[in-house]
N, C-alpha and C positions, 0 to 999 in steps of 0.2 A: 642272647648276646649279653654280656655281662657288662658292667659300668663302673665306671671311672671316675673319680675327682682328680683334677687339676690344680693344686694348689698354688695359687701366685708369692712368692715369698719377695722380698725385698725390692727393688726399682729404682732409678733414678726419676724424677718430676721432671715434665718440660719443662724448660728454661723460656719458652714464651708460647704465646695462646696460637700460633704458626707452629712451630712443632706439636705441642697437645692434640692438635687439630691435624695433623697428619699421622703422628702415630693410633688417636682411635680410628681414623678411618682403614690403615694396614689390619689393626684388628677386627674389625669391624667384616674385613673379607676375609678374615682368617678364618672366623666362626663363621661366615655363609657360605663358605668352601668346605664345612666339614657336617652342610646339610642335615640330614634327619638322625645324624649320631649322636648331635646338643640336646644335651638333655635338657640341663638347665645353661641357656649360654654362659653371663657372669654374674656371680652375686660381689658385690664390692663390699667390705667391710671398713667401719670405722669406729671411733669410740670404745675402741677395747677395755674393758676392765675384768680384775679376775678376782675369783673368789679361791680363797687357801683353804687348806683344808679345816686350820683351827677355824674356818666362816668367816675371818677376816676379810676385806674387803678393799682393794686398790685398783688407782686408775692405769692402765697401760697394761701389758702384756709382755712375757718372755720369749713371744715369737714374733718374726714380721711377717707374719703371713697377712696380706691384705685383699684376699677375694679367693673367689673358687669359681668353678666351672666343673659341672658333670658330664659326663658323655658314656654313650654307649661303644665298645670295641667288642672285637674279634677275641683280641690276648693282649697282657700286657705289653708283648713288640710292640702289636698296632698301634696301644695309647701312647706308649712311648714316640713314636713317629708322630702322630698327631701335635704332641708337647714339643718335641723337637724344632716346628714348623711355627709357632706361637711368636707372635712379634714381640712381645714382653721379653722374652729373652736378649732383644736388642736396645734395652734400654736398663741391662745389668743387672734383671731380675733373677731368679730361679726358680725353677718347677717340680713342686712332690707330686708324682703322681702314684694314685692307690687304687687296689681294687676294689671296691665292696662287699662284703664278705655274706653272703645269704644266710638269715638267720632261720633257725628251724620253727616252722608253725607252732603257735600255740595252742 
């Protein structure tokens, strides 16, 4: 089966600790609904900073990507459907999702 990242890009925040609280729980079944396909369920990212290529060094990022999820699929359809089905998407976010590409043995 081949594997997938889910990347989470942009989002609206709860506007209070009752909403927060209800959209992780939608998530919360989204990923127990999609069983032994989670690879890794989600890594939350924050504190972005980037390194240029002169080595310079600043805080923040050029992208909003703020977490990921791996999963195993069938083809990219099926991750697509999967991503489709993702409750983040109801709260104005969007989803890259990719395949991973198998690298040849060393």
């Amino acid at each position: 089966m081949k594997q997938f990242v889910i990347v989470y890009l942009g989002g609206s925040q709860p506007s209070n600790p009752e909403e927060a609280n209800q959209h992780f729980e939608k998530y919360m079944q989204w990923l127990t609904s999609l069983g032994e396909s989670v690879v890794i369920p989600t890594i939350p990212l924050k504190d972005t900073t980037t390194v240029s290529s002169d080595g310079t060094i600043s805080e923040g990022g050029s992208s909003a990507m703020s977490g990921f999820t791996i999963i195993k699929a069938e083809s990219m359809e099926a991750a697509l459907s999967v991503a489709q089905a993702c409750p983040f998407l109801e709260i104005g976010g969007s989803l890259e999702v990719s395949e991973f590409m198998q690298m040849p043995a060393q």
